[in-house]
C-alpha positions in Angstrom: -162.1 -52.6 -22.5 -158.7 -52.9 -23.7 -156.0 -50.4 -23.0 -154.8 -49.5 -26.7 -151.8 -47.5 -28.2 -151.5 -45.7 -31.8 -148.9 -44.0 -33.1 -150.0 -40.4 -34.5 -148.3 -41.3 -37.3 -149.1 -44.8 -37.2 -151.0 -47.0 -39.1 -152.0 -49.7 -36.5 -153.6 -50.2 -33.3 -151.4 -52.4 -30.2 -154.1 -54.1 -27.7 -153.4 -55.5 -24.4 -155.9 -57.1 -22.1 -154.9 -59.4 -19.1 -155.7 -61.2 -15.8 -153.2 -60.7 -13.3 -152.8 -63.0 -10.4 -153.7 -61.3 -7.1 -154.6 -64.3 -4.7 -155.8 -67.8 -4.0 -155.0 -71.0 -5.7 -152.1 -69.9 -8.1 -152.4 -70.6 -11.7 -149.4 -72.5 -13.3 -149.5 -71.5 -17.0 -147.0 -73.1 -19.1 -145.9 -71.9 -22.7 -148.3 -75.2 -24.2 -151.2 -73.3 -22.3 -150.4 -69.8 -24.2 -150.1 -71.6 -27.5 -153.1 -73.2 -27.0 -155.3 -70.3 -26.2 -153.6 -68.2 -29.0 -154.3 -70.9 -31.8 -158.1 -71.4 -30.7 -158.2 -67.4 -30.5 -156.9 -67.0 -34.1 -159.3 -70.0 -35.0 -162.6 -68.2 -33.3 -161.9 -65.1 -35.1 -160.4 -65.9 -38.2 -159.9 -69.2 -40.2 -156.3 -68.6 -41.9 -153.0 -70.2 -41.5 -150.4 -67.9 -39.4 -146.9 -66.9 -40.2 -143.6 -65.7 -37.9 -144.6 -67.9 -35.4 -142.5 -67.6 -32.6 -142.4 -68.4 -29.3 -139.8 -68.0 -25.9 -139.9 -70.0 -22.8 -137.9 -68.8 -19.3 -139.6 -66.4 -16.4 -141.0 -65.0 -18.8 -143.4 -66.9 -21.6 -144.1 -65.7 -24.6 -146.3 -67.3 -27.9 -147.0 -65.2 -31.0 -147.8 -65.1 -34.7 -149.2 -63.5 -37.4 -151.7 -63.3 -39.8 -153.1 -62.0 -43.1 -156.8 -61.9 -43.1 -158.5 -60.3 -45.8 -157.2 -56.4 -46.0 -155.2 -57.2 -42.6 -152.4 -57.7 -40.7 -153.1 -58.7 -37.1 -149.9 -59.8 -34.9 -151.2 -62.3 -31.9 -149.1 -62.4 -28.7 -150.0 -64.1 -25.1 -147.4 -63.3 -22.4 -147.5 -64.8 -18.7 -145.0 -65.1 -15.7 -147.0 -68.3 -15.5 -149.9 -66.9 -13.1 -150.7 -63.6 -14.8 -151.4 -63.8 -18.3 -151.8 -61.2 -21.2 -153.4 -61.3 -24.4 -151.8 -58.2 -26.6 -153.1 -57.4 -30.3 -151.8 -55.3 -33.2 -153.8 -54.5 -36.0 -153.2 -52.5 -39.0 -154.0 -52.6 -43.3 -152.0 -55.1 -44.9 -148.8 -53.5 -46.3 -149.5 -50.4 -44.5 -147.6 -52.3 -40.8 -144.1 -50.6 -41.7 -142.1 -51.2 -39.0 -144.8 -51.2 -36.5 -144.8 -55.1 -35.6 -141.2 -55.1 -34.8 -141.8 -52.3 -32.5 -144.6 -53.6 -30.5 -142.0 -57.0 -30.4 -140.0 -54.7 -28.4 -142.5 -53.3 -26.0 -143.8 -56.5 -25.9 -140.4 -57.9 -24.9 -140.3 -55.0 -22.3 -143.8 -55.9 -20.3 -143.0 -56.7 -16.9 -145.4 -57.6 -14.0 -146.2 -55.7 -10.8 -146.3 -59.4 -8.7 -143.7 -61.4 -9.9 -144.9 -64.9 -8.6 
């Protein structure tokens, strides 16, 4: 299950789920690999073009975007060191996401990982 975080006086739900890298062979994710696995994410659950995509290469790797499906407003993000890997949600109403999104970009931006391989 998901570890999730709402504001009380929020509007959305922020998501993360992850693998992290413990032992044996070591995974060598690169920022390709996240933006692959978030577009075939966004295409399994939903079948909409994204917006704001962004994405950030260095130690750390980051690949998001956002969409507007139906009455929603989902924000995708995968973050990885490059063995550990997170996938990190934010849902909310569409037009009801305030400055929510640009809040979770900065705890987002703030993840860091117990093993830094």
């Amino acid at each position: 299950m998901p570890f999730t975080l709402a504001k009380e006086s929020g509007m959305g739900a922020f998501q993360f789920s992850g693998a992290d890298y413990k032992s044996g062979k070591k995974p060598e994710i690169t920022l390709v690999d996240l933006i692959e696995m978030r577009e075939s994410f966004a295409c399994q659950k939903f079948s909409v073009e994204g917006f704001n995509n962004f994405s950030q290469i260095g130690k750390i790797m980051i690949s998001e975007k956002s969409y507007h499906v139906g009455s929603d407003y989902i924000r995708i993000w995968y973050y990885s060191n490059g063995s550990s890997i997170y996938l990190i949600t934010y849902l909310s109403n569409w037009g009801d996401q305030g400055e929510e999104p640009e809040e979770c970009d900065k705890m987002v931006a703030n993840i860091s990982f117990e093993h830094t391989t």
